[in-house]
N, C-alpha and C positions, 0 to 999 in steps of 0.2 A: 504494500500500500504506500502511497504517496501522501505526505506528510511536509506542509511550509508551514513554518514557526518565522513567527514577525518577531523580533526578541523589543521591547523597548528603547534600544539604543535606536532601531532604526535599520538592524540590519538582519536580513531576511535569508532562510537556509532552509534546500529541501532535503528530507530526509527520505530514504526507501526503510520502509521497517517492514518486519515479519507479521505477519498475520496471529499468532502467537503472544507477540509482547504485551502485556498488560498497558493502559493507559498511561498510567500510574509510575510505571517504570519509564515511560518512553519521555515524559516528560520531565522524570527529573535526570534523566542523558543529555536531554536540551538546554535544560537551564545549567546543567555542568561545562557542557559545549558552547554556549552563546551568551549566557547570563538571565535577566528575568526575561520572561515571557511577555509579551504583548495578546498575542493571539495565538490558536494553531488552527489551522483551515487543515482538513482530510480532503482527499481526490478519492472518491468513493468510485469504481465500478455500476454502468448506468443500471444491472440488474437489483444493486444494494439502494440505490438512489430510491427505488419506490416505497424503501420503508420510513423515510423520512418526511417529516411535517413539510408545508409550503414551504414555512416560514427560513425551516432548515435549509429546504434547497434553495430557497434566494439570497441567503446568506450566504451559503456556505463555510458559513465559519463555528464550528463550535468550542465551546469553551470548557475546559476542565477544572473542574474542581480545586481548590488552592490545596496545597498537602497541611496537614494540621499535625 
């Protein structure tokens, strides 16, 4: 899966990750890699696309959870 992380500074990186990797994990590789996060936007496969809201697919940006 296809994975762009906007980090805060401004500067934006795609990742390829496994289908596998927890959310959770993937995001704190990013913030160790680029620093905070901004955003991550997924490139989803158009047959996974139907399971999401409108609102998701005209975004396309979804947001994860802050780690606590």
């Amino acid at each position: 899966m296809k994975i762009l992380v906007n980090f805060k500074s401004g500067f934006k990186q795609t990742f390829i990750v496994p289908k596998c990797m927890l959310a959770v994990e993937f995001r704190d590789m990013a913030k160790e890699i680029g620093g905070n996060i901004e955003s991550i936007e997924f490139s989803l496969p158009r047959r996974r696309q139907s399971n999401l809201s409108k609102s998701e697919l005209q975004d396309g940006i979804l947001q994860l959870p802050d780690k606590r």
